[in-house]
C-alpha positions as a printed Julia matrix, in Angstrom:
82×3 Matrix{Float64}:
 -95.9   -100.79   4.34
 -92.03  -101.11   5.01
 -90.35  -104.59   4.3
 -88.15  -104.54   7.36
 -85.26  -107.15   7.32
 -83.23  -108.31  10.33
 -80.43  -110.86  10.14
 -78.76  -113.09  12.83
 -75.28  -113.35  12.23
 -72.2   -115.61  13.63
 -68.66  -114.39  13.8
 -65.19  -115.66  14.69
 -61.75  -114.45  14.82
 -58.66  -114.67  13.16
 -58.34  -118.5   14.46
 -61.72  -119.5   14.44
 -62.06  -120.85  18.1
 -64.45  -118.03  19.81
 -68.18  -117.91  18.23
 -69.98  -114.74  18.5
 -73.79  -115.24  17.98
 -75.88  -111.41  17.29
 -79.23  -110.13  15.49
 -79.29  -106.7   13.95
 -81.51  -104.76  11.55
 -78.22  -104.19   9.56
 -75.82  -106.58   8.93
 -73.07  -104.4    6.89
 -73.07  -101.38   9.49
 -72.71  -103.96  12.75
 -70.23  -106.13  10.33
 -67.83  -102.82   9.87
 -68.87  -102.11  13.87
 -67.06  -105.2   15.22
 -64.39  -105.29  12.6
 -63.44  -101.4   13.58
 -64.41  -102.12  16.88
 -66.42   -98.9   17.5
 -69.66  -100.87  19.55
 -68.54   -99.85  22.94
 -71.15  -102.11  24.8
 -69.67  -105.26  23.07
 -66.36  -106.29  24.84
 -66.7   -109.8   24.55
 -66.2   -109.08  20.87
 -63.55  -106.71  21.56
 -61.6   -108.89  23.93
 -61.12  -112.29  22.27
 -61.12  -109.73  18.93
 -64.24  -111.61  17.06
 -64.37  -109.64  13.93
 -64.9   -112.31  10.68
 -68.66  -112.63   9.45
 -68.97  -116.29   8.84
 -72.57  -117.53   8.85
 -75.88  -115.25   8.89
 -79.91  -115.52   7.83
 -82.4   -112.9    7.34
 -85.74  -112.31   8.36
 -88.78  -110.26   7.98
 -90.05  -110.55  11.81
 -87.74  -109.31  14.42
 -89.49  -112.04  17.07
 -88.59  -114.99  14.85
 -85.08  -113.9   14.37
 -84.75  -113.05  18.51
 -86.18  -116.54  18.37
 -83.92  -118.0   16.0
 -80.5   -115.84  17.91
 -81.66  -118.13  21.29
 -82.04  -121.66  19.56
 -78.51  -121.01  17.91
 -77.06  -119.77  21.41
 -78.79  -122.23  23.33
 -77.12  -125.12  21.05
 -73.84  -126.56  21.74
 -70.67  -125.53  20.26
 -69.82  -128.8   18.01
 -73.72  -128.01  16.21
 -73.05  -124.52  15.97
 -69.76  -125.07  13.94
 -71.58  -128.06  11.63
């Protein structure tokens, strides 16, 4: 049996006032994939240029981490930056 892991993950950018919120199955490939910018389908990240890893947790169960990604997005700003 394969121990899968999954992370959810916040970044920021250079001045730390945009929050990007994100759940992947590898955290050092999507890392380099914002900071190079090569995800085409994310332009929010791309835009306001939200490239600097600053918060993440990992998981064994993809549906508890989807989970987890809502509550944090569903949160306000000031308790996501506490």
């Amino acid at each position: 049996m394969h121990s899968f892991q999954y992370y959810v993950y916040i970044l920021t950018n250079k001045n730390n006032n945009v929050l990007y919120i994100g759940v992947t199955n590898n955290l050092a490939r999507r890392s380099y994939e914002h900071r190079e910018q090569t995800s085409y389908h994310d332009s929010f990240t791309k835009k306001y240029n939200v490239n600097k890893l600053v918060y993440y947790e990992n998981y064994q169960d993809i549906r508890v981490a989807i989970a987890r990604e809502k509550q944090l997005k569903a949160g306000s700003r000031q308790k996501k930056i506490l």
